[in-house]
ROMIKOL-360396 format. One record per residue: residue in one letter; x, y, z of N, C-alpha, C in turn. Coordinates in steps of 0.02 Angstrom, whole numbers. Layout:
+------+--------+--------+--------+--------+--------+--------+--------+--------+--------+
! type !    nxx !    nyy !    nzz !   caxx !   cayy !   cazz !    cxx !    cyy !    czz !
+------+--------+--------+--------+--------+--------+--------+--------+--------+--------+
!    A !      X !      Y !      Z !      X !      Y !      Z !      X !      Y !      Z !
...
+------+--------+--------+--------+--------+--------+--------+--------+--------+--------+
END
This chain:
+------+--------+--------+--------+--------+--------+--------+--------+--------+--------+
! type !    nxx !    nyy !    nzz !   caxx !   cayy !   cazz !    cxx !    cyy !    czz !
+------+--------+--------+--------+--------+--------+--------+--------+--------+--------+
!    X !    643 !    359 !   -481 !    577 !    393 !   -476 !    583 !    469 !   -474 !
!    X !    634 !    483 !   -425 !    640 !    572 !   -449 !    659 !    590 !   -506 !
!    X !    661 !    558 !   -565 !    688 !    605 !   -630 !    632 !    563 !   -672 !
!    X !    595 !    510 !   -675 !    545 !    479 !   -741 !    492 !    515 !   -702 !
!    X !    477 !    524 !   -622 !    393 !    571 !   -600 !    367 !    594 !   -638 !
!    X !    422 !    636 !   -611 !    410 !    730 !   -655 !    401 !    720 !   -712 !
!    X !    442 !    706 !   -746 !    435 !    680 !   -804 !    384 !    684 !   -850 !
!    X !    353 !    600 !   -821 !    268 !    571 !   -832 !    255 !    621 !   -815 !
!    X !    235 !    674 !   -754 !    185 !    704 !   -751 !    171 !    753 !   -807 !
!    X !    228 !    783 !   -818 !    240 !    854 !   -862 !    210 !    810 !   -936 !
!    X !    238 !    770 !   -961 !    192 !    736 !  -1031 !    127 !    727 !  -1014 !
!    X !     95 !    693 !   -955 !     33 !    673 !   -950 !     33 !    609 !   -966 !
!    X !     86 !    576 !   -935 !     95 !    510 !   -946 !     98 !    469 !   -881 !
!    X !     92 !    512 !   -841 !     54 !    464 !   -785 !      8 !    455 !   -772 !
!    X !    -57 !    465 !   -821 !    -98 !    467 !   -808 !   -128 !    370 !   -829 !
!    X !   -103 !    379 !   -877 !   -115 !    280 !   -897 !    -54 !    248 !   -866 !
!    X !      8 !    272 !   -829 !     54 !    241 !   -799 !     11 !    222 !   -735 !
!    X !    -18 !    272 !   -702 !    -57 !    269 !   -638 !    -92 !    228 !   -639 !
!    X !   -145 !    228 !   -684 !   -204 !    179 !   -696 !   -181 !     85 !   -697 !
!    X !   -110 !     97 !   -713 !    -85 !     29 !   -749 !    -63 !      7 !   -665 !
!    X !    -21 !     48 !   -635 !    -32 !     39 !   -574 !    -58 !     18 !   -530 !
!    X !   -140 !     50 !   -534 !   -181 !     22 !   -472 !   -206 !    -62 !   -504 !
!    X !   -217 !    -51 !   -564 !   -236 !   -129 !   -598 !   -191 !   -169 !   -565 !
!    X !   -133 !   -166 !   -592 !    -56 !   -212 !   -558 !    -80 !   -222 !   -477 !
!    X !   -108 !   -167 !   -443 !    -86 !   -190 !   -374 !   -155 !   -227 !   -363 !
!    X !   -204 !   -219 !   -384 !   -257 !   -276 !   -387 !   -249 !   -331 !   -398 !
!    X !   -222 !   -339 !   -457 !   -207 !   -401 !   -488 !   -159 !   -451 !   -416 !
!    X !   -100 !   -406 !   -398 !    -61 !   -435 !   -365 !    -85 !   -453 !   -294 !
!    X !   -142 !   -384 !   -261 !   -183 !   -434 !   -216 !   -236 !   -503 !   -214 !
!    X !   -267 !   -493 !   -278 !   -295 !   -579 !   -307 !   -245 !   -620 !   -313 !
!    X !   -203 !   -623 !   -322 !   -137 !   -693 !   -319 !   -111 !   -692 !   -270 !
!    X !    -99 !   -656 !   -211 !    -91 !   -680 !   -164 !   -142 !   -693 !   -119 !
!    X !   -218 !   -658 !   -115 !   -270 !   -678 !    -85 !   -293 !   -778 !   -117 !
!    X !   -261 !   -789 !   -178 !   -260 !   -856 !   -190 !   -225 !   -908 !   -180 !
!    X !   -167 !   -843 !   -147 !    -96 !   -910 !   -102 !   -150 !   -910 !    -19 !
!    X !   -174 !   -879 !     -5 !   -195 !   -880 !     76 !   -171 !   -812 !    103 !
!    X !   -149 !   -745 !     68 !   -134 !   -691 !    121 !   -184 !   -657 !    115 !
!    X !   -257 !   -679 !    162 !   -297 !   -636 !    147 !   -316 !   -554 !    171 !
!    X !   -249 !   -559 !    228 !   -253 !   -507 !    268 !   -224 !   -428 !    233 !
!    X !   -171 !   -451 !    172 !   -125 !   -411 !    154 !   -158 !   -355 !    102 !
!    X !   -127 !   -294 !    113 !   -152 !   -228 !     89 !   -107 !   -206 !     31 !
!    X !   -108 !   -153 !     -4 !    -51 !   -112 !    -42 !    -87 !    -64 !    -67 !
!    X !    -14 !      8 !    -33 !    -22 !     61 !    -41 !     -2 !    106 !   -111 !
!    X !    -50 !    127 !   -150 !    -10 !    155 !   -214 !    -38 !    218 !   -200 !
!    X !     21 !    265 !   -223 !     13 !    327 !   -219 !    -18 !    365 !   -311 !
!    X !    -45 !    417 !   -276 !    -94 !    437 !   -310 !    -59 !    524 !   -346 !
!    X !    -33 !    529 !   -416 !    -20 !    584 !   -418 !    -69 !    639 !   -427 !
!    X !    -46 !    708 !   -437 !    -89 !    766 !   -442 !   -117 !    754 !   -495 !
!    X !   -106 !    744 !   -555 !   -128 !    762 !   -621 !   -178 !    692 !   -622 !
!    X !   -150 !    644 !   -586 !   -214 !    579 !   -598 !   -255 !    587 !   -561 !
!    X !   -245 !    618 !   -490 !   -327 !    620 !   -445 !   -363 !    683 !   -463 !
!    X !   -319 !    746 !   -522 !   -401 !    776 !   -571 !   -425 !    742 !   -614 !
!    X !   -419 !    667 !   -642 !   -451 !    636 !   -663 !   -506 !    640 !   -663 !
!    X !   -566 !    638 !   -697 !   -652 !    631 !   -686 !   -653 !    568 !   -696 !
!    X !   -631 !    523 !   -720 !   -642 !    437 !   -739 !   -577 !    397 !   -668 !
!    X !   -555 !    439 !   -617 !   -538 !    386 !   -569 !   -554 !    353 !   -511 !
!    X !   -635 !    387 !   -500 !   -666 !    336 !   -471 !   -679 !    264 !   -472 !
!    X !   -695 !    293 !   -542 !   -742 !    220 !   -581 !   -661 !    176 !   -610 !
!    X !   -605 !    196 !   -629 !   -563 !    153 !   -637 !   -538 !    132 !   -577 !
!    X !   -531 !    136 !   -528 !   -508 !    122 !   -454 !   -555 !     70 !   -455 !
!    X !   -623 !     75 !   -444 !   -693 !     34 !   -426 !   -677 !    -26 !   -477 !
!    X !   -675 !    -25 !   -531 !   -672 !    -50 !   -589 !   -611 !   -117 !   -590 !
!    X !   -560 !    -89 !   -562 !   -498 !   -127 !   -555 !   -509 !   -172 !   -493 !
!    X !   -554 !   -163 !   -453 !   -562 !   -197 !   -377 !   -604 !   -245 !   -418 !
!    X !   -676 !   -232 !   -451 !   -699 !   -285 !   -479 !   -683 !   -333 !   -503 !
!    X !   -643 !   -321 !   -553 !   -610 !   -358 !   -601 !   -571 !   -434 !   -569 !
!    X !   -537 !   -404 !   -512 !   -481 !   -450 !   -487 !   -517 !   -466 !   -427 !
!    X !   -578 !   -440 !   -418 !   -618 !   -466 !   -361 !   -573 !   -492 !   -286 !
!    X !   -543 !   -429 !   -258 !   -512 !   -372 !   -228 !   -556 !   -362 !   -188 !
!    X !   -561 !   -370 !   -111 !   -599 !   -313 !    -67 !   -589 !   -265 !    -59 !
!    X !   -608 !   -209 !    -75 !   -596 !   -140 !    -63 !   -530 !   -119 !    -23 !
!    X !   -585 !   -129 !     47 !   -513 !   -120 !     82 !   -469 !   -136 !     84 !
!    X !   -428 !   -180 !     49 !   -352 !   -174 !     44 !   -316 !   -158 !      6 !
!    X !   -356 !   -114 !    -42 !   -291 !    -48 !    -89 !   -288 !     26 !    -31 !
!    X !   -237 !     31 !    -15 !   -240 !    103 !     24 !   -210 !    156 !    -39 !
!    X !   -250 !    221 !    -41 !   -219 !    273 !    -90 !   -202 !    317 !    -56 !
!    X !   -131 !    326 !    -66 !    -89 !    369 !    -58 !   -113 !    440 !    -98 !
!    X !   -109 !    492 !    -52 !   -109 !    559 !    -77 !    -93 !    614 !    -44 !
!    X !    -37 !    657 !    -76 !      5 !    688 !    -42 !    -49 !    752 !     -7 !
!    X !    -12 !    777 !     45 !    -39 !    829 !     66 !    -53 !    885 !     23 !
!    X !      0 !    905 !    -21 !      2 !    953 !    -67 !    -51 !    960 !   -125 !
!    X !    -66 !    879 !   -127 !   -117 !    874 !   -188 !   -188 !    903 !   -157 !
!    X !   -204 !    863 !    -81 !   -254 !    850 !    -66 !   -276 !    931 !    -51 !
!    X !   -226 !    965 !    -27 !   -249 !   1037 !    -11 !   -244 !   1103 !    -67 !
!    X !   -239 !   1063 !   -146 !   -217 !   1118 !   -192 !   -303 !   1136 !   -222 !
!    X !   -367 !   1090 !   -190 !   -436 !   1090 !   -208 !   -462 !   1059 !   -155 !
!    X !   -470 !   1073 !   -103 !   -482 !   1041 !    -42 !   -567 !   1029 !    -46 !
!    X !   -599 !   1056 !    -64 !   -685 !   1017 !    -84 !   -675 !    969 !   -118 !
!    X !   -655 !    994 !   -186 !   -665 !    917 !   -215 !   -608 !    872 !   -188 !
!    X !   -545 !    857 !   -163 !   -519 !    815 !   -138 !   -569 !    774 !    -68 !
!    X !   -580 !    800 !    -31 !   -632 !    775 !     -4 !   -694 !    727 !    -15 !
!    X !   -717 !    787 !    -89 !   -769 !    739 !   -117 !   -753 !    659 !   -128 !
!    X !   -693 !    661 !   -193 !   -667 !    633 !   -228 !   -624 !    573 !   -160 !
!    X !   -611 !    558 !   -105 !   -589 !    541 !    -55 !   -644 !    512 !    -40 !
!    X !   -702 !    548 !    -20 !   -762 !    518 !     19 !   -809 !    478 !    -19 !
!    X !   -805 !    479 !   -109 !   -818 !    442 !   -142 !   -798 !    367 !   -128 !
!    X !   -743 !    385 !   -113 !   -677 !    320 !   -114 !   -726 !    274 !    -45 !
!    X !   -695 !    309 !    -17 !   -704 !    274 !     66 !   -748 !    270 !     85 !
!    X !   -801 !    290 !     45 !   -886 !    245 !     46 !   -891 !    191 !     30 !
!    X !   -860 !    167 !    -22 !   -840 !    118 !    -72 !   -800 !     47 !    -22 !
!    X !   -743 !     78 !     17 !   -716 !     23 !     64 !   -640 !     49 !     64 !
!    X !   -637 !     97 !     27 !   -547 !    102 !     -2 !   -527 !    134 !     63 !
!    X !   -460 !    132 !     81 !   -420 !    171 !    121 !   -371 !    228 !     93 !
!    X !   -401 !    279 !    131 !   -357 !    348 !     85 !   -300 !    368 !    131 !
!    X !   -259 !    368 !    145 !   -185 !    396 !    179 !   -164 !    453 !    134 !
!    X !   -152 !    528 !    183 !   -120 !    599 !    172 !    -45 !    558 !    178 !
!    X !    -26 !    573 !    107 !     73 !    567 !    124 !    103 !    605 !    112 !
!    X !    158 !    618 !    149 !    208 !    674 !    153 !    182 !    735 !    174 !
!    X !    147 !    717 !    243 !    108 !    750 !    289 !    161 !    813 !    317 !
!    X !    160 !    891 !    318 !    209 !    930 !    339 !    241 !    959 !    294 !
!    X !    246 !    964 !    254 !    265 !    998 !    195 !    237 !   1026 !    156 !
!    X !    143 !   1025 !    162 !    113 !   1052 !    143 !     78 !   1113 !    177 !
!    X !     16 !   1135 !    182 !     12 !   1186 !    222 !    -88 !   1173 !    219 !
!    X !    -74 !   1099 !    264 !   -145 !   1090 !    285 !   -195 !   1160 !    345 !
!    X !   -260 !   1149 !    308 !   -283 !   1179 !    343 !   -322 !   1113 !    393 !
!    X !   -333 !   1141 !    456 !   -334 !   1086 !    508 !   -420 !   1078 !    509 !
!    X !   -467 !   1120 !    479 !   -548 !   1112 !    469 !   -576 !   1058 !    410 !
!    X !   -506 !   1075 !    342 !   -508 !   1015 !    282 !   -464 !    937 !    319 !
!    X !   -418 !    955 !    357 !   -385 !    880 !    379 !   -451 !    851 !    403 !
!    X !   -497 !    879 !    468 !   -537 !    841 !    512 !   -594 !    828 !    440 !
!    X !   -607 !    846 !    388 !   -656 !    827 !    349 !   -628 !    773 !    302 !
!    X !   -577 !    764 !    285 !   -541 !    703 !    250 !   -550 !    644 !    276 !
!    X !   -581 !    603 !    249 !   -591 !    539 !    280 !   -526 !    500 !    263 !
!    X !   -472 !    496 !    294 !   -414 !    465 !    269 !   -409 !    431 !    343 !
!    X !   -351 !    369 !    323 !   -362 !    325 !    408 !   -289 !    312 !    434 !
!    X !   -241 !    370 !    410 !   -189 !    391 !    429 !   -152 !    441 !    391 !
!    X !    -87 !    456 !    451 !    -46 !    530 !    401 !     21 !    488 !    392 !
!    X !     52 !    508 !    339 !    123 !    473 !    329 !    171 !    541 !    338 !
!    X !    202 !    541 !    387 !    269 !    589 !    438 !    307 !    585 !    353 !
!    X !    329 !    635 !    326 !    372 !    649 !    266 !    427 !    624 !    313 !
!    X !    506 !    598 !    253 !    570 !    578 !    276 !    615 !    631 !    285 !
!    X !    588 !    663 !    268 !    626 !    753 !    285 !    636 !    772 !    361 !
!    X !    578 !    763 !    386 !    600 !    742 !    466 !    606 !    701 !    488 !
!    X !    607 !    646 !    473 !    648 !    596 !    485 !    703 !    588 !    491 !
!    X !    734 !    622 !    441 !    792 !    612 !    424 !    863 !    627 !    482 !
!    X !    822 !    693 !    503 !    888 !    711 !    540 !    881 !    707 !    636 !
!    X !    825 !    667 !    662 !    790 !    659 !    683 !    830 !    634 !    739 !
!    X !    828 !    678 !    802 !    854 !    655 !    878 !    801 !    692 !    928 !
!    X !    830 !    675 !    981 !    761 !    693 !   1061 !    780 !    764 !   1068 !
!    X !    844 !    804 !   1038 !    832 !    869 !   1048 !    822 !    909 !    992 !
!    X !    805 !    901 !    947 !    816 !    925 !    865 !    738 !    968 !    870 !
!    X !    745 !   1010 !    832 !    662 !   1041 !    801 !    634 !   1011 !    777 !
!    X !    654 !    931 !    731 !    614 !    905 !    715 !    589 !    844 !    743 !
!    X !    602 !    833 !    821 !    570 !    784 !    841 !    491 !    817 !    866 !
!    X !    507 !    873 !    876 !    471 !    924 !    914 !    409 !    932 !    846 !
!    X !    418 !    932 !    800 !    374 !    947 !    747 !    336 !    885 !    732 !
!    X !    371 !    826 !    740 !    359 !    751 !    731 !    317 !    729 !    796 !
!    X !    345 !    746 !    846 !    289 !    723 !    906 !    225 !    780 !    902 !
!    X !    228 !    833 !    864 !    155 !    874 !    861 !    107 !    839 !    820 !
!    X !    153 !    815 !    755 !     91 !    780 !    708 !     91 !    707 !    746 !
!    X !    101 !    700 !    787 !    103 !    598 !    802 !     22 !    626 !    864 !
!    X !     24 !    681 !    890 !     -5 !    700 !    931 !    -99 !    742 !    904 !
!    X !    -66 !    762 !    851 !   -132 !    774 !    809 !   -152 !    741 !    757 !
!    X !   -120 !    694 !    748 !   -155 !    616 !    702 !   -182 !    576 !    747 !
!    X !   -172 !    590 !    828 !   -208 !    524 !    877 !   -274 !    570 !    891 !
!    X !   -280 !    634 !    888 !   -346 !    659 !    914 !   -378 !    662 !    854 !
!    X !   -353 !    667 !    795 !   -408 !    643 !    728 !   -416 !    556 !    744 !
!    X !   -395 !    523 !    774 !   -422 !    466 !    783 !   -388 !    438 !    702 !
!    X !   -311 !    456 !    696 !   -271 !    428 !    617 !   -212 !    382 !    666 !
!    X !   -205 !    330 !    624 !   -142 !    305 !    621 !    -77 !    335 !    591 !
!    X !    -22 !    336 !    615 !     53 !    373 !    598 !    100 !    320 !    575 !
!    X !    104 !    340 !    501 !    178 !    311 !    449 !    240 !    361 !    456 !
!    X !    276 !    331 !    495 !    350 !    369 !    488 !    395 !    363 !    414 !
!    X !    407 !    367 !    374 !    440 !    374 !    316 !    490 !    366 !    318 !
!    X !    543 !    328 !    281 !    612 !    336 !    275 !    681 !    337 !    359 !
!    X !    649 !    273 !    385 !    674 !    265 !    449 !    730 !    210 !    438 !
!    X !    778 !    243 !    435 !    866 !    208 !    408 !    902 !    204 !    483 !
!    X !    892 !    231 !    538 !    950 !    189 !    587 !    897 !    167 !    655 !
!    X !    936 !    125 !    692 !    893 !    110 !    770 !    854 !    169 !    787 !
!    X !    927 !    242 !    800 !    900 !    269 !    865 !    819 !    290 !    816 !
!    X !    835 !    310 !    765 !    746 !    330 !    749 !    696 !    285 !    746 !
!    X !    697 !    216 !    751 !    671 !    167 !    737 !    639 !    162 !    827 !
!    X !    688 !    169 !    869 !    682 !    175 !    935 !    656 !    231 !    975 !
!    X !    640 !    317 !    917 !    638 !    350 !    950 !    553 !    345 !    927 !
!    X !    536 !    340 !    859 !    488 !    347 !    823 !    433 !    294 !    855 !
!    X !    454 !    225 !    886 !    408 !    186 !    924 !    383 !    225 !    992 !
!    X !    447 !    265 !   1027 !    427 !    287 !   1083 !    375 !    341 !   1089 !
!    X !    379 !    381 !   1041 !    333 !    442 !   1014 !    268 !    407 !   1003 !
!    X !    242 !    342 !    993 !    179 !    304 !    971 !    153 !    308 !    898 !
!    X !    226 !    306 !    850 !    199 !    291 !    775 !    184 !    218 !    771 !
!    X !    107 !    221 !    746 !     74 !    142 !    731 !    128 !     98 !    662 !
!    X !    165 !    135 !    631 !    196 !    107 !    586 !    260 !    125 !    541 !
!    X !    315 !     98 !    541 !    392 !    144 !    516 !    410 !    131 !    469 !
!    X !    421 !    145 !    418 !    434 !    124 !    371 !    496 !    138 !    302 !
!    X !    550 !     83 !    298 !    611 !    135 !    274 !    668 !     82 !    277 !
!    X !    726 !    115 !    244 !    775 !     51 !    240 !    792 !    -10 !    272 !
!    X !    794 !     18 !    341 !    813 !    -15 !    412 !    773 !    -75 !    409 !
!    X !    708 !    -69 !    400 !    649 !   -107 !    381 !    641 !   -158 !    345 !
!    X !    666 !   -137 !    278 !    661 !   -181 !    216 !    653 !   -136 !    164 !
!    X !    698 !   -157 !    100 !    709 !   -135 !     44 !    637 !   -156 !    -26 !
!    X !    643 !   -110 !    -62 !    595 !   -134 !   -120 !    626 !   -189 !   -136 !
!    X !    562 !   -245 !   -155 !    586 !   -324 !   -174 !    513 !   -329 !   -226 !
!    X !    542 !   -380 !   -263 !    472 !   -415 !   -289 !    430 !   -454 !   -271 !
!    X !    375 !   -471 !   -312 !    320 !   -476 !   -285 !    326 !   -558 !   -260 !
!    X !    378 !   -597 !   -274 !    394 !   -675 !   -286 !    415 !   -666 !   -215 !
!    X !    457 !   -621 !   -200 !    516 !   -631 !   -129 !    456 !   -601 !    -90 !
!    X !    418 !   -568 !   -107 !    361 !   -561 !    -20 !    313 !   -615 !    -16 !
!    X !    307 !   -668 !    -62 !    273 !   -721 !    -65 !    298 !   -768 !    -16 !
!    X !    366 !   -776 !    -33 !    395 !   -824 !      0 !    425 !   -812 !     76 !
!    X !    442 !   -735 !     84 !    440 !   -733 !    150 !    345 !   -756 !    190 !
!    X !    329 !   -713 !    166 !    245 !   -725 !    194 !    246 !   -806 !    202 !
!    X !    277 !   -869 !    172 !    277 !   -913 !    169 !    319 !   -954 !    226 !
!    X !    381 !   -921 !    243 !    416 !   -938 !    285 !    393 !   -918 !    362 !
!    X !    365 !   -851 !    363 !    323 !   -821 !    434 !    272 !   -871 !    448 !
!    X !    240 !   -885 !    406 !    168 !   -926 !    410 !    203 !  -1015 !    449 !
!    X !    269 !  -1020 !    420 !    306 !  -1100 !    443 !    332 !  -1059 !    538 !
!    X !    345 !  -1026 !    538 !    374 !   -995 !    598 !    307 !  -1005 !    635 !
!    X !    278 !   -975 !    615 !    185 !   -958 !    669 !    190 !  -1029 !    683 !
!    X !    180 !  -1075 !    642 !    164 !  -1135 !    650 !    210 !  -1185 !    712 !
!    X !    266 !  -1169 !    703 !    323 !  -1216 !    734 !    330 !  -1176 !    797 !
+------+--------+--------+--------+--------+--------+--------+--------+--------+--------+
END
């Protein structure tokens, strides 16, 4: 992904890559909303050059129809950097969304250079902690200190907190203690296909049961 992104972006070829995207993750929530997971969500992230789109409302809306999809369970990912490079219309274009039912998540929260009057106007229903601080991440470091500020100003926006890229215990252990609603990263679980989360979901559901 770090060397085809850029890439796509610089051609303008993520722009029908993206689109093909959110379809796929529709599609893939109707087949499993037809195995019984009706609870289950998926997050696709949203690049710069596709959310100046003028037609990605209506293709977002469009793709939920189709696969007859409840809203709420596509969450769109969008980086801080994007959301604050036009902060009206990101907003707009956000509050379009989340009228609609969609869930918008700021990712790679900290690396950008939010202003804190456009965060409280973003209707988004969490921040995702970049893996950059994560990464090097102990109880005396600068960046736990930076990590417990945003875990602390995503609970008074009333947001849920995605930790990013959480590869050993102690962060897994430190990042619960701090009160991130959610961690997410090697330690965790690796990218798999869409067959192998079927069948775990399948095996949890025999566990609940027994």
């Amino acid at each position: 992904p770090d060397v085809f992104l850029p890439l796509a972006e610089k051609t303008g070829l993520i722009v029908p890559l993206g689109n093909w995207v959110i379809d796929e993750a529709c599609r893939q929530l109707s087949e499993w909303r037809a195995l019984g997971y009706l609870s289950w969500s998926v997050a696709v992230n949203l690049s710069t050059l596709q959310f100046e789109q003028p037609a990605l409302v209506q293709n977002i809306l469009e793709s939920l129809r189709n696969h007859s999809v409840p809203a709420e369970q596509l969450i769109l990912e969008v980086t801080e950097t994007t959301a604050m490079s036009n902060p009206d219309e990101s907003v707009r274009i956000l509050t379009e969304l989340t009228a609609a039912g969609v869930q918008a998540s700021i990712d790679d929260f900290g690396t950008g250079y939010s202003s804190l009057l456009y965060l409280k106007r973003l209707p988004a229903c969490e921040l995702k902690i970049d893996r950059a601080f994560v990464r090097e991440l102990s109880t005396d470091s600068d960046d736990a200190t930076i990590v417990s500020a945003i875990i602390a100003l995503a609970k008074t926006l009333n947001l849920k907190v995605v930790a990013e890229g959480v590869e050993t215990r102690e962060q897994q252990a430190f990042l619960t203690q701090l009160g991130c609603n959610t961690l997410q990263g090697y330690l965790l679980g690796r990218p798999v296909p869409a067959e192998i989360i079927s069948a775990q979901g399948d095996m949890l559901c025999q566990q609940q049961l027994n």
